[in-house]
N, C-alpha and C positions, 0 to 999 in steps of 0.2 A: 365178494360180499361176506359179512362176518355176521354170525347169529349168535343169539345166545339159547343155551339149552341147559336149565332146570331139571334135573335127575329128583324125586320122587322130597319134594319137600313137604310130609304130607304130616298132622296132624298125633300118628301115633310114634313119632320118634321124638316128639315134647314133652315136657315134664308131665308125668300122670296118665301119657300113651303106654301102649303094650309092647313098643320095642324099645322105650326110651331111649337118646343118645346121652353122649357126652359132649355139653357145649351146645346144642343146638339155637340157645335162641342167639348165638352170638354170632353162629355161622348163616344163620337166618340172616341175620341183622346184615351181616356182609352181601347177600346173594341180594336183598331188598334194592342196598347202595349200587350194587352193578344193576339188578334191573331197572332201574330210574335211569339211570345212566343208558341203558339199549332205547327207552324209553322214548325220550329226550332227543335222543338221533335221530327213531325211526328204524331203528333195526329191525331184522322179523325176531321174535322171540318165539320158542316151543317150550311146555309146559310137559313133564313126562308123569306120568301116575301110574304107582306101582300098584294093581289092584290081583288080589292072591282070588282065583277064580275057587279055593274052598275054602272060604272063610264070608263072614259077614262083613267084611269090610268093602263091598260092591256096589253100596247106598250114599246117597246124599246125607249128610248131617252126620257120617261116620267117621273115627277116625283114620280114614284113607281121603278123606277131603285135603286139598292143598291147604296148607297152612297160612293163617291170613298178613301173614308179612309180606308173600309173593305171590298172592293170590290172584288169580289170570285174571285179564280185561277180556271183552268180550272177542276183540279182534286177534287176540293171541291163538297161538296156534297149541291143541292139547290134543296128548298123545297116548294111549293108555300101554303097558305094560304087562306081560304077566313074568316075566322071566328079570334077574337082573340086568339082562344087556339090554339099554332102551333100544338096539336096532335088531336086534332078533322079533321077529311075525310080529310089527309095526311098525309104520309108517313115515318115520322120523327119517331115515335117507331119502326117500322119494320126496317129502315135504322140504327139507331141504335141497335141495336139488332144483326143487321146484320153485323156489325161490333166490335161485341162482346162488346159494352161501356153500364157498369151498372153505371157509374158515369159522371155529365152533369154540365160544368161550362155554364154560363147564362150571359149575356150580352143583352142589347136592349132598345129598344123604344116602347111605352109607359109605364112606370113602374107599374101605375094605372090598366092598362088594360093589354095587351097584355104580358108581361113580369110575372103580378101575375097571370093571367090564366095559363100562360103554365107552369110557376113552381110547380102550385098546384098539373094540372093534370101530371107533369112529378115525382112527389112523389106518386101519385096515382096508375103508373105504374111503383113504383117498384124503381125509379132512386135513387139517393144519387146527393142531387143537391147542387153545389155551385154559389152563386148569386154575381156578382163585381156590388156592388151600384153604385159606381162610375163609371162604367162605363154602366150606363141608365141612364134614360132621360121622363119625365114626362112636365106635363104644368099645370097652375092654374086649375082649376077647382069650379065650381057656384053649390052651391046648397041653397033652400029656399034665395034666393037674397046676399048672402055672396059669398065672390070670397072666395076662401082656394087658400095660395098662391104654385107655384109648390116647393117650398124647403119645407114647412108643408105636400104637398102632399107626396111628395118622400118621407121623413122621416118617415112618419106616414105609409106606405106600407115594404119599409125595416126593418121598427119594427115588421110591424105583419107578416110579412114572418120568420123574423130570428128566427134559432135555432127549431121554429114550422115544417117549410116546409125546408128551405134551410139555410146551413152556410153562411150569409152575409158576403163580406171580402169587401180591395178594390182594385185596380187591381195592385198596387205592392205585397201586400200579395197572392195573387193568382198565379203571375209570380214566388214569392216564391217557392209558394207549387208545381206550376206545374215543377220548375226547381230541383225540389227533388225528381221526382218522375224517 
């Protein structure tokens, strides 16, 4: 069985949020197209939410709320986070599992961080993972005084993911695969 799992598409990585991305409503826009698409099947879908236990971002109406492009149905399955690896102390491998999915398309925000964490460890556990680049979302990033811009970041992370940890596609080819199956 194949799921789909949603990495932390939440409200403060959008224009005018406190981590703003790069690109984000268009990576949105892609992960929307693939969840319609799990939708439509029947798939299980999981919703992951990064919520930072010291900050005020742990409330409804904040921005750590999912953002309303992919914003959970009632029957979906949500999963809260405090760390970047959505399967570190939650629920998301048992839940899966529990729904019989040994295969896990990927979508989300940060592609850097939270997005290559839980890919990693969701190969580590066993999955067969497939990642929509397109539909994540990343920001520049500094290190030793050089900005690395977010399109060199993104690229340089779906490179070292693909084919190693996960099939990189992008989310028409994934709508593909998922509409064949």
């Amino acid at each position: 069985m194949i799921g789909l799992v949603l990495i932390d598409i939440q409200n403060f990585y959008f224009k005018g949020g406190s981590s703003e991305l790069y690109q984000p409503e268009e990576a949105a826009s892609k992960a929307a197209d693939v969840l319609n698409t799990f939708r439509k099947k029947g798939y299980p879908i999981f919703h992951v939410q990064h919520l930072d236990k010291n900050t005020k971002f742990v409330e409804p109406g904040t921005e750590a709320d999912f953002n309303k492009s992919i914003y959970p149905m009632q029957d979906e399955i949500k999963i809260v986070k405090h760390t970047p690896d959505s399967f570190l102390e939650t629920s998301l491998d048992y839940d899966l599992r529990k729904h019989n999915v040994d295969s896990i398309v990927v979508c989300g925000m940060m592609t850097h961080m939270c997005v290559d964490t839980s890919v990693r460890t969701a190969v580590n556990h066993g999955y067969k993972v497939i990642l929509v680049g397109d539909a994540c979302a990343t920001r520049d990033l500094k290190w030793n005084d050089n900005i690395i811009p977010a399109e060199t970041v993104q690229n340089t992370y779906l490179a070292s993911i693909d084919k190693w940890f996960a099939d990189v596609v992008k989310a028409d080819e994934c709508i593909e695969i998922i509409n064949k199956l």
